[in-house]
C-alpha distance (Angstrom), angle and dihedral (degrees) to the residues before:
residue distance angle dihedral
X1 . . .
X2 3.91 . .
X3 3.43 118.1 .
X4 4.16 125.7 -168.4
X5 4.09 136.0 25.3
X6 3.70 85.3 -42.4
X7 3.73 100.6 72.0
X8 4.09 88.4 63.0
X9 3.99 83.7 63.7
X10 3.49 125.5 178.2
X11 4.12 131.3 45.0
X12 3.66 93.8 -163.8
X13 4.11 130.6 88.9
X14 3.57 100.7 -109.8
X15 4.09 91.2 -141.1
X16 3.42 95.5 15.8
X17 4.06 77.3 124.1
X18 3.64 89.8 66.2
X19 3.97 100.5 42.4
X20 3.67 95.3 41.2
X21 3.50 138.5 -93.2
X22 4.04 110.8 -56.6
X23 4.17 115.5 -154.5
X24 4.30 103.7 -123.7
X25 3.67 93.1 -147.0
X26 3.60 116.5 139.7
X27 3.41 126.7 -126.7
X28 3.71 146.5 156.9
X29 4.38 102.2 -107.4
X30 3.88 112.1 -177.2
X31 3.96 104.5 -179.3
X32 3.90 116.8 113.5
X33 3.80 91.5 -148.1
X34 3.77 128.7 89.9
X35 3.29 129.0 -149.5
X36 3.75 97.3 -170.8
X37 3.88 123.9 109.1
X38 3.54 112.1 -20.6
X39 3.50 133.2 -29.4
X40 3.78 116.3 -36.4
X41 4.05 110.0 -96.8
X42 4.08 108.0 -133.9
X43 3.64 131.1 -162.7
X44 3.74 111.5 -105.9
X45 3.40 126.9 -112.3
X46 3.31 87.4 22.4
X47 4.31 130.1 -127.1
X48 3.83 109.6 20.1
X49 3.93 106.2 -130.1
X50 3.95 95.0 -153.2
X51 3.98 91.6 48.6
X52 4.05 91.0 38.6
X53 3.78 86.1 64.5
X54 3.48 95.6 51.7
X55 3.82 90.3 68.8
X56 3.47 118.7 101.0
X57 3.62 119.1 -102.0
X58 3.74 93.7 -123.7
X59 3.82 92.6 56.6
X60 3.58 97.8 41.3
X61 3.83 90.8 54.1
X62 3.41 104.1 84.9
X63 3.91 90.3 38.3
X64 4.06 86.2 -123.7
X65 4.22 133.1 83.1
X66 3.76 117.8 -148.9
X67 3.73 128.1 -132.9
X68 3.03 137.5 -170.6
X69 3.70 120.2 -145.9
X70 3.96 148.4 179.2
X71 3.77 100.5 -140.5
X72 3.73 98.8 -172.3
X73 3.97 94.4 100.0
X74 3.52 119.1 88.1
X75 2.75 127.4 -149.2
X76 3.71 94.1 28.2
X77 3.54 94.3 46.2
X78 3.76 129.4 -27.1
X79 4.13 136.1 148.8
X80 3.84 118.9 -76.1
X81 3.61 122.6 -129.4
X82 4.01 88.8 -79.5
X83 3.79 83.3 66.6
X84 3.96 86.8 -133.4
X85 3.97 108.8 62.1
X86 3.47 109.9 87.3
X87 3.84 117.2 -123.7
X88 4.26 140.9 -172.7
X89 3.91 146.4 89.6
X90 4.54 82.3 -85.4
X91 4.45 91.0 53.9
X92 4.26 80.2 43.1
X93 3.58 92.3 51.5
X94 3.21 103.7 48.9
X95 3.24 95.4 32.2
X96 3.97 77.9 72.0
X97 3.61 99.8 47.5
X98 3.87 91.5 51.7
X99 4.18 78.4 48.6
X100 4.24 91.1 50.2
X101 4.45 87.6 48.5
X102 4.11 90.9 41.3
X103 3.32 94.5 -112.2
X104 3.96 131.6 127.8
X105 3.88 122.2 -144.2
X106 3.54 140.3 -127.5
X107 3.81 120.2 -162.1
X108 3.96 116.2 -152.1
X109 4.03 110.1 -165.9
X110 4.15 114.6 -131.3
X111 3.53 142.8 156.8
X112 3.85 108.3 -80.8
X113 3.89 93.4 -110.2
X114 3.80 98.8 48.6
X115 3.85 81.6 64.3
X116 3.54 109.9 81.2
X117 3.66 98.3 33.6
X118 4.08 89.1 44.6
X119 4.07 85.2 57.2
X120 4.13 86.0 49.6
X121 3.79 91.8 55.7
X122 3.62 95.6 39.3
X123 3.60 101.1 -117.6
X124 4.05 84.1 124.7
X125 3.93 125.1 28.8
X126 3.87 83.4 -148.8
X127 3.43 153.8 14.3
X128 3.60 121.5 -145.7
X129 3.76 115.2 168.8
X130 3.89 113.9 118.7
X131 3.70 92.9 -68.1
X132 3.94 109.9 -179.4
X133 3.93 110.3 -145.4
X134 3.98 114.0 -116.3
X135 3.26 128.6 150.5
X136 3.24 98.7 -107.2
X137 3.56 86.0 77.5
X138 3.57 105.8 37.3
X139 3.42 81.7 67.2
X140 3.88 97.4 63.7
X141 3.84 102.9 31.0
X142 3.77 142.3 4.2
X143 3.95 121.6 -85.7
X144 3.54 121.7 -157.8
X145 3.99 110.4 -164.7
X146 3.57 131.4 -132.3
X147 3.89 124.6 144.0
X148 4.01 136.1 20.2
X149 3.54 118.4 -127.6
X150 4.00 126.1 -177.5
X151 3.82 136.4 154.5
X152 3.68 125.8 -69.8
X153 3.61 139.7 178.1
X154 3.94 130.8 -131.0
X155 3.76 130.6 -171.6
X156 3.47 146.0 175.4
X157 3.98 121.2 -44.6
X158 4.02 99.6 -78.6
X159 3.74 88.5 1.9
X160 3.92 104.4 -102.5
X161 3.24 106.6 -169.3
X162 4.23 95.5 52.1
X163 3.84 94.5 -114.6
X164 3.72 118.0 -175.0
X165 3.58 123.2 -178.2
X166 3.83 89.0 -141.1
X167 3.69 89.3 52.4
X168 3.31 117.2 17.7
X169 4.32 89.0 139.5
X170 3.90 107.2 162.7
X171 4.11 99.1 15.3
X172 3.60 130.7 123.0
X173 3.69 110.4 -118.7
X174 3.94 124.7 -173.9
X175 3.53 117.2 -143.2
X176 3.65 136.5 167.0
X177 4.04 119.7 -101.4
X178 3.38 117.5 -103.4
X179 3.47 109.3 12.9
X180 4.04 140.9 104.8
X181 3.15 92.8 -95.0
X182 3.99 96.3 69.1
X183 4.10 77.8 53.7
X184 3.70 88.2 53.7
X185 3.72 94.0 51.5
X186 4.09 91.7 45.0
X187 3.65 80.6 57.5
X188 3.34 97.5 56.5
X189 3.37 101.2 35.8
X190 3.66 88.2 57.6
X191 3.95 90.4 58.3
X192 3.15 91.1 55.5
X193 4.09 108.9 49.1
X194 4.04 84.7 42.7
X195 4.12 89.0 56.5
X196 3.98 88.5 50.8
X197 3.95 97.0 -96.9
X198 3.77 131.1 131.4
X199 4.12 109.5 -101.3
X200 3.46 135.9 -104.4
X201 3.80 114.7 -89.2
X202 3.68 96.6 -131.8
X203 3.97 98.9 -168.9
X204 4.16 105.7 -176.8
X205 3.71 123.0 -148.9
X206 4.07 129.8 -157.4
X207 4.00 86.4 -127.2
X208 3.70 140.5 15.5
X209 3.84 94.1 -117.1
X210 3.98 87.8 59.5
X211 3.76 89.6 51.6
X212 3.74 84.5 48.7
X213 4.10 99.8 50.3
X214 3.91 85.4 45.2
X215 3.91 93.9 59.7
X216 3.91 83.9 42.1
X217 3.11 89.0 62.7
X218 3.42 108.9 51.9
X219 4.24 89.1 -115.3
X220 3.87 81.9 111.6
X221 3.80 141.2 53.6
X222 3.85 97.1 -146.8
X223 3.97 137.7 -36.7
X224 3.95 136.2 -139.3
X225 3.80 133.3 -139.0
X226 3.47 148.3 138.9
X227 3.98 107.6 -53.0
X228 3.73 97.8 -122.6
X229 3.71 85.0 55.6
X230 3.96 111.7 37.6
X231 4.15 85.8 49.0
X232 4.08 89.1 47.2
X233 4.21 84.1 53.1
X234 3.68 87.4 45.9
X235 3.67 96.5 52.8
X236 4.25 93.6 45.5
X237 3.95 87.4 53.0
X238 3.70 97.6 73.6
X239 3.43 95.1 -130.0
X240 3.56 107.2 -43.6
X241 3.92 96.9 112.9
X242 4.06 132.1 48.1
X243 3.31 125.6 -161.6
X244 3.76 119.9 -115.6
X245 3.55 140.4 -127.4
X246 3.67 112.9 -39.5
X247 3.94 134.0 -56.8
X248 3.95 118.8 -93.0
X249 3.81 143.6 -177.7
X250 3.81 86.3 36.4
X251 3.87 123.6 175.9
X252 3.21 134.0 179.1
X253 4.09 120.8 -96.3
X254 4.37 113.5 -142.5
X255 3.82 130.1 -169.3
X256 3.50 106.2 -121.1
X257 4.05 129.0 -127.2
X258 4.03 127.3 -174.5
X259 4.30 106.9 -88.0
X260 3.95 82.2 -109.3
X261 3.66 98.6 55.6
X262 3.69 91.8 73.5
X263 4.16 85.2 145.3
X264 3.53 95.0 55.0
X265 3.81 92.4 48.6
X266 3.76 85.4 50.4
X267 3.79 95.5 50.4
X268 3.55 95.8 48.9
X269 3.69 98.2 48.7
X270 3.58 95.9 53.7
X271 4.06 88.6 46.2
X272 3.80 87.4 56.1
X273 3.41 90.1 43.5
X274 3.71 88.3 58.4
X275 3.39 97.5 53.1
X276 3.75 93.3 55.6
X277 3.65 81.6 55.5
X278 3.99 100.5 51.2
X279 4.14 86.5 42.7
X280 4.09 87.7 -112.2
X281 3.92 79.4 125.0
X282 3.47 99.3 53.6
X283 3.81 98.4 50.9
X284 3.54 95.7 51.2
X285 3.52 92.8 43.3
X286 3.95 89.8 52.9
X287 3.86 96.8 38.0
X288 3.89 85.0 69.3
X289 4.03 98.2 36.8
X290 3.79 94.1 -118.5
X291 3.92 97.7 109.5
X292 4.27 89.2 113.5
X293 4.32 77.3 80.6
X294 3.97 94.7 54.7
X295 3.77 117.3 120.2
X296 4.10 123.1 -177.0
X297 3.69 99.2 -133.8
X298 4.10 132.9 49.1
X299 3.72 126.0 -165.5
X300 3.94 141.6 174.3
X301 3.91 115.0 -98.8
X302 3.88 94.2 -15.9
């Protein structure tokens, strides 16, 4: 299993190509509604009373919690067309949670490694930004689970060519710079020129949407990302992709509270527990075709 920054891998919309080009700048963006794909899903019934009172009074104060976020990761979270609303299936979630505790949200754009050490100082009250739970972190700050993401392949409509993951000796894969997946790839290219076979044609790309518009294209055999991701590219190319084989090294991702906020962590893990329950999970999950991540359960620092 991947352990460290790496494991959250890519900085790049993976089919940003194909929804148009988002601007990364950051920026402080304080409205609870989100104009992103479709109408935002709500929990119903709205604020829980008994899980409301778990929050701390400091949070609940201002009626708002503050999070700190990379939004360079679509589908999980990304920048709308405005290039300074935050966006994604991870803003939506939450978004509910906050909902489920009676509290609104404001989402603060960063760079992915000011994150976790901006939620230790306090400058955020969270950090939600496809975090993958190691413990690495546990040890600096609380993680609250909530979805499984892995690698997975796609390919070509009907996949041509006859890629397989487990042998894909002598195709041209895109991949994103920089990230495990090129290690994966080494990996398996290796297999394959020690057993005699041709090797993988492990063709690197700047950013995941690149990698993307190249396998669109036909330039490419097949490409490999995070799961969330490849299937969200899949789904904006109108059927021209499939995805391929099944997802792998998976871990779980966790929104992430300050070590001392062990009542916050608390609160919002049984809120997003209850929205698994009242299926507020499930639709959100579906309504951005990343429900192959679900789990049934969520828990602090698992």
């Amino acid at each position: 299993m991947i352990t460290g920054s790496l494991r959250r891998r890519a900085v790049a919309a993976g089919a940003l190509v194909l929804t148009g080009a988002l601007a990364l700048s950051a920026c402080g963006e304080k409205e609870d509604d989100t104009p992103g794909a479709g109408a935002k899903i709500t929990p119903a019934g709205g604020a829980d009373a008994r899980l409301a009172g778990m929050v701390p009074a400091d949070v609940k104060a201002d009626g708002k919690i503050v999070i700190g976020v990379d939004a360079a990761y679509a589908p999980n979270e990304f920048l709308d067309t405005d290039g300074k609303t935050v966006v994604g299936w991870d803003r939506e979630l939450f978004d509910a949670v906050a909902a489920k505790l009676g509290l609104k949200t404001e989402w603060v754009s960063s760079k992915f490694d000011d994150i976790l050490p901006g939620v230790q100082s306090g400058k955020y009250e969270g950090g939600v930004s496809s975090f993958t739970i190691n413990d690495e972190r546990k040890k600096q700050v609380l993680m609250v689970s909530y979805f499984n993401a892995g690698s997975q392949w796609a390919t070509k409509k009907g996949n041509p060519v006859g890629v397989q993951p487990d042998n894909a000796c002598g195709k041209k894969v895109a991949v994103q710079k920089a990230t495990v997946h090129v290690e994966d790839l080494e990996k398996r290219s290796k297999a394959c020129t020690d057993a005699g076979k041709p090797a993988i044609s492990i063709n690197q790309y700047q950013a995941q949407d690149q990698a993307t518009a190249a396998l669109v294209s036909g330039k490419e055999d097949a490409s490999v990302a995070d799961s969330p991701i490849i299937a969200y590219a899949v789904k904006q190319t109108n059927g021209q992709l499939d995805l391929l084989g099944d997802i792998y090294d998976a871990a779980p991702y966790g929104f992430l509270f300050k070590k001392e906020q062990t009542q916050l962590a608390q609160a919002v893990q049984e809120a997003t527990k209850a929205l698994m329950t009242d299926g507020t999970y499930k639709k959100i999950l579906e309504k951005w075709n990343v429900q192959a991540g679900a789990v049934n359960d969520s828990a602090v620092n698992p």
